[in-house]
N, C-alpha and C positions, 0 to 999 in steps of 0.2 A: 504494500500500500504506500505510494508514494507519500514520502515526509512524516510517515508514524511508522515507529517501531512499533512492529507485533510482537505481545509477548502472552504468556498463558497461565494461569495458577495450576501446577504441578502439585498433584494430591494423590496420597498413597499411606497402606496401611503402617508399612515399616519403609526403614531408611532404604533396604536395598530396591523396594520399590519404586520410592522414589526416586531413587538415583535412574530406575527403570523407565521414570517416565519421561525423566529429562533428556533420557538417549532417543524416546521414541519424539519430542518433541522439537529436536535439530533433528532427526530424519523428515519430519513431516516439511524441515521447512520455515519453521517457527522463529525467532530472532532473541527472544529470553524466556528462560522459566522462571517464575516466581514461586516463593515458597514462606506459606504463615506461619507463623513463630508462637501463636497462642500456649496458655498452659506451659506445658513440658513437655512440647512436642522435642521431636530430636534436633540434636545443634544442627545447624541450616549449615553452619563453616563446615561441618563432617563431612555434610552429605554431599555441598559442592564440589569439597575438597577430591572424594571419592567420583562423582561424574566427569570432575575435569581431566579426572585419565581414559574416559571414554567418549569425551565429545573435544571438537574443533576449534566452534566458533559460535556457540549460543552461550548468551549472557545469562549469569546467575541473576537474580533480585531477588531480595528480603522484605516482605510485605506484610506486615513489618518484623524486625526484633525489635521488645520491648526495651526500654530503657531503665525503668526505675529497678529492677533483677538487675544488670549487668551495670558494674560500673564503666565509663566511656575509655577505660586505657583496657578493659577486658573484651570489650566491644571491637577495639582497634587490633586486637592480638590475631583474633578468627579472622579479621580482614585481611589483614597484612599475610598472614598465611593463605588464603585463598586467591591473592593477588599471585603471591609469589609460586604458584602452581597451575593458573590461566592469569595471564597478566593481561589486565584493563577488561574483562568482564565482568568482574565485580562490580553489582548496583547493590551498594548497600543500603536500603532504608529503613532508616528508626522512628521511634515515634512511642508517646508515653501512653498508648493503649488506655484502658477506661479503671477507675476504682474499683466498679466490681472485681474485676479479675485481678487487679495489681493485692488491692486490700485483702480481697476474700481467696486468693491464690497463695499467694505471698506475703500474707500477712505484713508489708510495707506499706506506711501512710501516702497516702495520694494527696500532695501535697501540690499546689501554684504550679501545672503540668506546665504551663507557657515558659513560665521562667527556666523550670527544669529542662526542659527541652533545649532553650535557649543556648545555656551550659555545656549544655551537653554536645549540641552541633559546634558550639565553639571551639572547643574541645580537641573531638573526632579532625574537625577539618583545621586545626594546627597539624595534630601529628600525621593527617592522610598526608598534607600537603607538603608539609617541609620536614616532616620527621621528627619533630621536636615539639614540647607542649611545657608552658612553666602560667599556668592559671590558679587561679583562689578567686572564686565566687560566694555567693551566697548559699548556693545547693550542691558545689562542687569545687573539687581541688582534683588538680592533677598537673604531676611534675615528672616528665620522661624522657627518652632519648630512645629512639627505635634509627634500623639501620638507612634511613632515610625516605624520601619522596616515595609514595604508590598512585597507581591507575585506577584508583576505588573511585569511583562515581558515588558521591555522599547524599543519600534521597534522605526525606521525612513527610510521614503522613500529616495528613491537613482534613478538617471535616467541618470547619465554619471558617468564618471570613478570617477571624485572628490569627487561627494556624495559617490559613495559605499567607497573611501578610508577615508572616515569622519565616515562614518556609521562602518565601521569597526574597528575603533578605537576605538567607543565611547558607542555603542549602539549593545542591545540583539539579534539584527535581523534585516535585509536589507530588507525593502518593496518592489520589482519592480512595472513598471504600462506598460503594453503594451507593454514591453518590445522582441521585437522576441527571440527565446532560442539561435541562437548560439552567440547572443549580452551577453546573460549573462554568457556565457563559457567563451567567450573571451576578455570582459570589465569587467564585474563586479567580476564576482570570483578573477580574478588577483588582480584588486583592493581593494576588500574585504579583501585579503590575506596579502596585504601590510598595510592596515591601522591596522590590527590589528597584524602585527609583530612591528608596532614602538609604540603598546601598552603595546607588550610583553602579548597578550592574544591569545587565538586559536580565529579563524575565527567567526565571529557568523553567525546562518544559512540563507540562500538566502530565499526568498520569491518568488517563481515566482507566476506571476499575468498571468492569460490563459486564455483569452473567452475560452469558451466551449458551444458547441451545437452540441445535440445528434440527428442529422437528417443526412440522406443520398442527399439532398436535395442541392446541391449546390447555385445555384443561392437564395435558401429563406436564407441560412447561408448568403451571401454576403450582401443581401438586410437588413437582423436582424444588421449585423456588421454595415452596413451603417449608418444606423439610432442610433445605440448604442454606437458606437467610432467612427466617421464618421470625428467627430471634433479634435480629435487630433493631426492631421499632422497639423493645423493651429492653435494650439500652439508653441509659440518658440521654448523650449525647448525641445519638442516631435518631433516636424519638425528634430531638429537637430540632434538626437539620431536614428530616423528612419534614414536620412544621414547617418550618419556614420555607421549605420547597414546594407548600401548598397541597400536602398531604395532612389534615386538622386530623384524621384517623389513627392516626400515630402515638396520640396523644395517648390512648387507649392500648398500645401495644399490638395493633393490629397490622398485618402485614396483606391490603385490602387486593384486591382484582386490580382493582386502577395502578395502583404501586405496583406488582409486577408487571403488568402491559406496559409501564410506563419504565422502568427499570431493564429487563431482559430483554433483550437481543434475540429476537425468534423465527422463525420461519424455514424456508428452504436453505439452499447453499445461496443461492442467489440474491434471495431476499435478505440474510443476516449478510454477506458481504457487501450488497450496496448499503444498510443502515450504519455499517460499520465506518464506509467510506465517508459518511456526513461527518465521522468524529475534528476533524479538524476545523468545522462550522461552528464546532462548541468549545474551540480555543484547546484540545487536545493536541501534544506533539504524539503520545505514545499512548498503547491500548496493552491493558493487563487483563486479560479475556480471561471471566472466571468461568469453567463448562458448568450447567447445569444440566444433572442426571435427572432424565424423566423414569421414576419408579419402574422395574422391571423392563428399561431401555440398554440393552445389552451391549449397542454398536454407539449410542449416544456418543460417548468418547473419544470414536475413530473416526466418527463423521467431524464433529468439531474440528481435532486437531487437522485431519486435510484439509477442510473449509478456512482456517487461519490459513495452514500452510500457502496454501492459492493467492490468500488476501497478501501475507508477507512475499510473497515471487512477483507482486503485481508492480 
């Protein structure tokens, strides 16, 4: 797809599967796999570490690792290693993920995420960039010396105006998550655009995050979104983002008909490939295509990844 990277959420039961999926997702064609870091899932640096002896040239992405678990020089450790094993595929994106999970996971206070965040990209992108970091903040200290410069492309997620205009200032690339597209034309790019003019830097590029499911099937799309993002709207901050996106159903934790038709990427190969095509109308540079399984859709998964693959050779 001319001027956005294609990239895909890679999801599997165990590591080596995953490592399985990311080999079938540079056959198809694909340009980066992405991989969620929720809970205690497995170290994403392992698993990359482990696929980059089986793939070329598709790019890793972390979507996201949380931040308040990992302090930002233990953060920088897995990078630097995954750099030094595919050197410059590494996107790594951070981001301070929501209370429920940091609190009720991790038993860590969820404290002024902005600021923390802040910290923390400042942090990371000393020692990505020059190899060296000597900070004391308010929520963070770190004083290092690693063997110098890497090709770590340094992303963080963003899900209301504030994060993209912090992510814009600070960092390579703006994560979305479930974000509906004309939310990211008309929140995020604005803010994107602001945080990085009081940098005095150009924009860095959006990331929109898209179910996608390649079936004409409607009701199995709803029933696959149910079960896949179903939980969303009864997170805070996604409750309040779908709001202000002009979904008032949210309010209630309801994850409604309208939100997914409005959400998921659905139809033939044809029809999900031209909606996909509009994504740079919504101020997207790159697409992190999450597949949605329709219940008892066995091939769901293989038709996606070709249907990207196509869209990425285009």
């Amino acid at each position: 797809m001319k001027g956005v990277l294609v990239g895909v959420h890679s999801t599997a039961r165990t590591a080596q599967e995953t490592v399985d999926a990311i080999v079938a997702a540079e056959k198809a064609g694909i340009q980066c796999s992405w991989l969620t870091v929720g809970g205690v899932a497995p170290d994403p640096f392992a698993i990359f570490g482990a696929a980059a002896q089986h793939t070329k040239t598709i790019k890793f992405g972390t979507s996201i690792v949380p931040t308040f678990p990992r302090h930002p020089l233990a953060m920088a450790q897995g990078a630097i290693a995954v750099d030094s094993l595919a050197p410059g595929r590494l996107r790594l994106g951070v981001g301070p993920s929501h209370k429920p999970a940091i609190e009720g996971t991790w038993g860590i206070p969820f404290e002024r995420p902005l600021q923390h965040l802040r910290e923390y990209l400042t942090i990371l992108r000393s020692v990505l960039e020059t190899g060296a970091v000597n900070f004391e903040g308010k929520r963070l200290t770190a004083r290092a010396q690693t063997g110098g410069p890497t090709q770590v492309t340094l992303m963080a997620s963003a899900l209301r105006e504030n994060g993209f205009r912090l992510v814009g200032e600070l960092a390579d690339g703006a994560i979305s998550w479930v974000c509906p597209l004309p939310y990211l034309r008309d929140v995020a790019v604005p803010a994107l655009k602001e945080g990085a003019a009081k940098a005095g830097r150009p924009a860095p590029p959006l990331v929109a995050h898209v179910p996608v499911a390649v079936t004409e099937d409607a009701e199995a799309v709803r029933a696959g979104a149910r079960r896949q993002i179903g939980f969303y709207p009864r997170v805070p901050f996604y409750s309040q983002m779908f709001q202000d996106a002009g979904f008032p159903e949210a309010k209630d934790g309801e994850l409604s008909d309208r939100m997914i038709d409005a959400l998921v990427v659905h139809g033939s190969p044809s029809q999900v490939k031209d909606r996909l095509r509009s994504l740079p109308d919504f101020g997207a540079g790159e697409l992190l295509a999450m597949p949605i399984i329709p219940p008892g859709d066995t091939t769901a998964m293989e038709r996606t990844l070709a249907t990207l693959g196509e869209l990425a050779g285009e």
